[in-house]
N, C-alpha and C positions, 0 to 999 in steps of 0.2 A: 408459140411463145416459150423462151428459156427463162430458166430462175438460175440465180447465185446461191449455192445452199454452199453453209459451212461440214466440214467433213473430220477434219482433223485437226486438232490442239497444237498449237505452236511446240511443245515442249515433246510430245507426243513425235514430233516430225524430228528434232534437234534430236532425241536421243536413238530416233531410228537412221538416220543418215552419220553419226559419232559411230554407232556400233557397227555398220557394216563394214567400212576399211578399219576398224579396230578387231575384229573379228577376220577378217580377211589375214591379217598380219599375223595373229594368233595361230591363225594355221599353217599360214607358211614357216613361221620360226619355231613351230613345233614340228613342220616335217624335217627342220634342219637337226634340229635332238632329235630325232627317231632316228634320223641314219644315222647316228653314232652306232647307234645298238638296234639293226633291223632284225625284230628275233619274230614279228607276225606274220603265220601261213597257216593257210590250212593243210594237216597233216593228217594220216591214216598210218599204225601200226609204223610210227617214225619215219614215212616215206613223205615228203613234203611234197604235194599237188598242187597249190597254188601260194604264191608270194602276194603278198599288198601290194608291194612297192616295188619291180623289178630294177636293177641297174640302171635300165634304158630310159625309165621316168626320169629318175635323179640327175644321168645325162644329159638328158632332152631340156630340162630346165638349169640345169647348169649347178646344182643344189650341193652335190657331196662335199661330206665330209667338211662342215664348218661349223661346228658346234658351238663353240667359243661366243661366234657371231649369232646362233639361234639361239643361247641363253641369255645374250643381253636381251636382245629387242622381245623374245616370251617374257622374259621379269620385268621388263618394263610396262609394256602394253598389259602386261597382265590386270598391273592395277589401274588402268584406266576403262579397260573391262571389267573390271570389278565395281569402280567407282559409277559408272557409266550406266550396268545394269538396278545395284542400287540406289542411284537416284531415281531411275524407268517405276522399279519396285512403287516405291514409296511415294512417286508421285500416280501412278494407277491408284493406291488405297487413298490418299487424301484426295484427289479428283472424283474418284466414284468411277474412275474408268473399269475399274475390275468387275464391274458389273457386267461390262459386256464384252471382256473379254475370259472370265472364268467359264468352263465348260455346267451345264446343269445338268438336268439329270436324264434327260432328253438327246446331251449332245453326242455321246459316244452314238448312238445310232443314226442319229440324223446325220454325222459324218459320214456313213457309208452312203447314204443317199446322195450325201453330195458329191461326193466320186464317182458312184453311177450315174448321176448325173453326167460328172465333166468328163465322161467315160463315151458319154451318147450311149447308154444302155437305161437309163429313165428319162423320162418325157421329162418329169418336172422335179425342179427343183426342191427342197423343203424351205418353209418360210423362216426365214432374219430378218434381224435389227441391223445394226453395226456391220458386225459379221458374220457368220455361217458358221452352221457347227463345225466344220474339219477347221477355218480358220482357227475356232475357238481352244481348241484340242489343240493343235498345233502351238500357236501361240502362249498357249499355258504350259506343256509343255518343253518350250523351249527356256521357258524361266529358270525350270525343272534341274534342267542339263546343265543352265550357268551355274546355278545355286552348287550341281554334282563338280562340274568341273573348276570350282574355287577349291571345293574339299578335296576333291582328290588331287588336283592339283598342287594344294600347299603339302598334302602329305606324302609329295613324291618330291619335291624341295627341298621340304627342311623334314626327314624321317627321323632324326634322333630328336627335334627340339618337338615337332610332332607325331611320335611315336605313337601315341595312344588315338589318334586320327586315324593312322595307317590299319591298326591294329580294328579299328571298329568298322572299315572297308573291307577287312579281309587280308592284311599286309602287304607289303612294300609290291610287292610285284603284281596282287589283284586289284590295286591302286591305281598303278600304271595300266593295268589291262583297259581297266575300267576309263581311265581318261582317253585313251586310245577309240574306243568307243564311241565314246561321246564326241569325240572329232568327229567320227565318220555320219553320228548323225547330223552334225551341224555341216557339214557339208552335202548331205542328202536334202536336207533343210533347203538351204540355198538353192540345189539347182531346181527344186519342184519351188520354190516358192518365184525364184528368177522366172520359171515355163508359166507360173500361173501369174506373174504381172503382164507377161507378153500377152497369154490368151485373151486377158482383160481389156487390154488394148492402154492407147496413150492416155486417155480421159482418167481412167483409176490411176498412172502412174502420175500424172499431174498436180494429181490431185493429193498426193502428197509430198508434192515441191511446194505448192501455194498454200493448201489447207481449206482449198474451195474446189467445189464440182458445179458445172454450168448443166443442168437438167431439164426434159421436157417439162413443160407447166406440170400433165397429168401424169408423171412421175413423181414429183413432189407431192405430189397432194394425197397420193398415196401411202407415203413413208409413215415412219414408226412413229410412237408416240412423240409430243414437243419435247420431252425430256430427254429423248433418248435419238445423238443423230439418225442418220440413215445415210447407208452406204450399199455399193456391190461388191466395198474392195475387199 
């Protein structure tokens, strides 16, 4: 016999489906300003070894040289990503949801476990609520980087009306490094977090288009306490 368990909050699901093609956009109309000025590579004693960004990417998507066009749609989107993650914010601390997804004191290590785990290098899992510790890590983290990439962000926009931003980053150009950065981990984000709904399978992705999971009876009955859902996602 299956049960209907609840999984996910309605507003929980709206700001996670708003932020993925709003974040998607962020990064494309930010690789369109970066090619104005491709100045990142790894370099040795001024011999440049490797490029970010070769030619052949920018051609292969059709992207050069439109800048004009990457700074409307970044200044736009920007603040719907902005708006976007502080309503997530604010509505995680009035729900209680931050409960189960701030990392504790436990979680940094029981992340590694769960990598060995999905590694197939440990037999067992470590025990969750909601979600696992690397989620937990993960997911707080990525708060982390919107919270970085507002600031640095506006202090590589507006440098003389935000000067003193810039100047508390490290200035105009470790600003820029720095947002540059933080793309790469939001984009690292994405494809481990994309491989881990796949591995999950259809049931966990379902289950946050409806905001219900359909489970064996003796998996329910097992789960977290009444107050606190229970998930694999």
């Amino acid at each position: 016999m299956k049960k209907i368990i609840k999984k996910h909050p309605l507003a929980l699901r709206w700001f996670h489906w708003i932020n993925f093609p709003i974040l998607a956009i962020m990064i494309w109309s930010g690789l369109l300003i970066y090619w104005a000025n491709d100045i990142y590579g790894v370099k040795i004693g001024g011999r440049e070894l490797i490029k970010f960004f070769p030619d052949s990417f920018y051609k292969a998507l059709n992207i050069p040289f439109r800048l004009a066009e990457g700074m409307a749609y970044h200044f736009v989107f920007m603040w719907l990503f902005f708006i976007n993650g502080l309503l997530y914010v604010l509505y995680t601390l009035i729900s209680g949801e931050w409960r189960l997804l701030v990392p504790n004191r436990n979680s940094f290590k029981e992340s590694w476990q769960v990598v060995l785990h999905d590694l197939h290098l440990r037999k067992e899992a470590p025990a969750q609520l909601k979600y696992n510790a690397a989620q937990r890590v993960s997911y707080s983290a990525i708060i982390v980087m919107g919270f970085g990439s507002v600031l640095t962000g506006l202090s590589i926009y507006k440098p003389v009306q935000f000067g003193w931003l810039a100047s508390l980053l490290g200035g105009y150009e470790m600003a820029r490094s720095e947002h540059f950065i933080l793309t790469i981990g939001y984009c690292l984000f994405f494809i481990v977090h994309i491989l881990q709904v796949i591995r999950a399978g259809w049931r966990n992705f379902s289950s946050m288009v409806t905001g219900f999971d359909v489970v064996p009876a003796e998996e329910n009955d097992v789960q977290a306490p009444a107050n606190l859902p229970s998930s694999n996602l």
